[in-house]
C-alpha atoms as a printed R data frame, in Angstrom:
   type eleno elety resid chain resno       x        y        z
1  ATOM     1    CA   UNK     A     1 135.463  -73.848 -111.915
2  ATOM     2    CA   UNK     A     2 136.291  -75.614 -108.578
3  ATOM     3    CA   UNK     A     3 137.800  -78.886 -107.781
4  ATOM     4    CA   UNK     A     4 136.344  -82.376 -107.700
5  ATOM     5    CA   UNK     A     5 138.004  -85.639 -106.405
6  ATOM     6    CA   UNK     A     6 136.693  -88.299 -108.487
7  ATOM     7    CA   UNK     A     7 136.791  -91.853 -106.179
8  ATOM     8    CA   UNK     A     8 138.218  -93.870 -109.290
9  ATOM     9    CA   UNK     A     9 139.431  -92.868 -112.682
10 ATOM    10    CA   UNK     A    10 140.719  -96.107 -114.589
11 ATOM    11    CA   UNK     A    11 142.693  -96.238 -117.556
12 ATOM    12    CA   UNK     A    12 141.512  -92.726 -117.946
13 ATOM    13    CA   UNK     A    13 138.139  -94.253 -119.772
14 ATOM    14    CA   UNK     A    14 136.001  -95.079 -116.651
15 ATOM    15    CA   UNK     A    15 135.138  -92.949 -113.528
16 ATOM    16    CA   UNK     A    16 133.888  -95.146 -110.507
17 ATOM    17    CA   UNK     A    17 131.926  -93.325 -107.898
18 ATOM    18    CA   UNK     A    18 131.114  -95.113 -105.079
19 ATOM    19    CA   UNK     A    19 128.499  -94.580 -102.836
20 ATOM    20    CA   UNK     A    20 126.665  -95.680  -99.398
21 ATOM    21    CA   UNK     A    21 123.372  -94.025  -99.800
22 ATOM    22    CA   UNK     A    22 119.425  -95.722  -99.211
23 ATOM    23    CA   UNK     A    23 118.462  -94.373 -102.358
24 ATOM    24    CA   UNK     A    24 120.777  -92.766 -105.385
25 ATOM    25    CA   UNK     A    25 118.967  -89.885 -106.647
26 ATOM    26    CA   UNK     A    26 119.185  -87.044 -109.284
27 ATOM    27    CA   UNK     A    27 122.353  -85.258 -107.066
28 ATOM    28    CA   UNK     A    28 124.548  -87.916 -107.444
29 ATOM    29    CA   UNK     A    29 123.831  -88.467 -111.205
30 ATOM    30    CA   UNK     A    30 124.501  -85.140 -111.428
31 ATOM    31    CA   UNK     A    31 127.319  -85.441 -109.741
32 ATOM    32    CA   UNK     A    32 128.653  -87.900 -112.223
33 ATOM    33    CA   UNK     A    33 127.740  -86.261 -115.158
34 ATOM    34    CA   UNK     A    34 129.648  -82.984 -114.027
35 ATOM    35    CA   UNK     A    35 132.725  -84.862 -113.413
36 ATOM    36    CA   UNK     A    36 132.506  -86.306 -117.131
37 ATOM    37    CA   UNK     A    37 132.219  -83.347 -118.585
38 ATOM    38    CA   UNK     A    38 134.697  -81.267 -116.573
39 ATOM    39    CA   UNK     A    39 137.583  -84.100 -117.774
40 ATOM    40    CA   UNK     A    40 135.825  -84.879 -120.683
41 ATOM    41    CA   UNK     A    41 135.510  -89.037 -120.586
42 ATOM    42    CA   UNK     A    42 131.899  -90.572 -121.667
43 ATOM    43    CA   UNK     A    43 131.466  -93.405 -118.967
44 ATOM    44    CA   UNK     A    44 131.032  -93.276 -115.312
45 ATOM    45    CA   UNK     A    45 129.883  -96.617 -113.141
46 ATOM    46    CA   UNK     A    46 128.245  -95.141 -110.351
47 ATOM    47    CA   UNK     A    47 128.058  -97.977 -107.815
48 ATOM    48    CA   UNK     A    48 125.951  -98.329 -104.214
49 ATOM    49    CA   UNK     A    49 126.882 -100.065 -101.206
50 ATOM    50    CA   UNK     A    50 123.798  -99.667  -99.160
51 ATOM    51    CA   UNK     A    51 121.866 -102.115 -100.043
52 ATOM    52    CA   UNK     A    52 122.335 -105.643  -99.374
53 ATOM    53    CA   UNK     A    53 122.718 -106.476 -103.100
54 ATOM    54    CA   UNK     A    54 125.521 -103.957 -104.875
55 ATOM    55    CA   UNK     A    55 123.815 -101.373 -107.106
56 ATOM    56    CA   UNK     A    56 124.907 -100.102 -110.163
57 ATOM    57    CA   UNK     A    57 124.061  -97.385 -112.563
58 ATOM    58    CA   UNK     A    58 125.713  -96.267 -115.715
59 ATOM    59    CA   UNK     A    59 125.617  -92.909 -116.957
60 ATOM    60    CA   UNK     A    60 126.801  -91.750 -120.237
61 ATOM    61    CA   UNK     A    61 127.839  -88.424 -121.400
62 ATOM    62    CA   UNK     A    62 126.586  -87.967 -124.833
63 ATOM    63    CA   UNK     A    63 129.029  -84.887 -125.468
């Protein structure tokens, strides 16, 4: 398959991914969702810095 480096795994529940992009967009969710399934967890917080307020999105996998 490949490797990945996820930015945060914690309590091996949650993966954080953590951004500095103007505008999140399908490639990162993507992103997120192929890291969920390839180490099969159900939550990833994907959070953006860009911005002057802190975004965040949660994705689910839904297995």
């Amino acid at each position: 398959m490949g490797e990945f480096f996820a930015d945060m795994i914690v309590e091996n529940s949650v993966i954080i991914e953590l951004k500095t992009v103007k505008l999140l967009d399908e490639n990162q969710l993507a992103q997120c969702l192929n890291y969920l399934k390839a180490i099969d967890l159900k939550i990833c917080l994907l959070i953006n810095f860009a911005k002057p307020r802190i975004e965040i999105k949660r994705i689910v996998n839904n297995f």
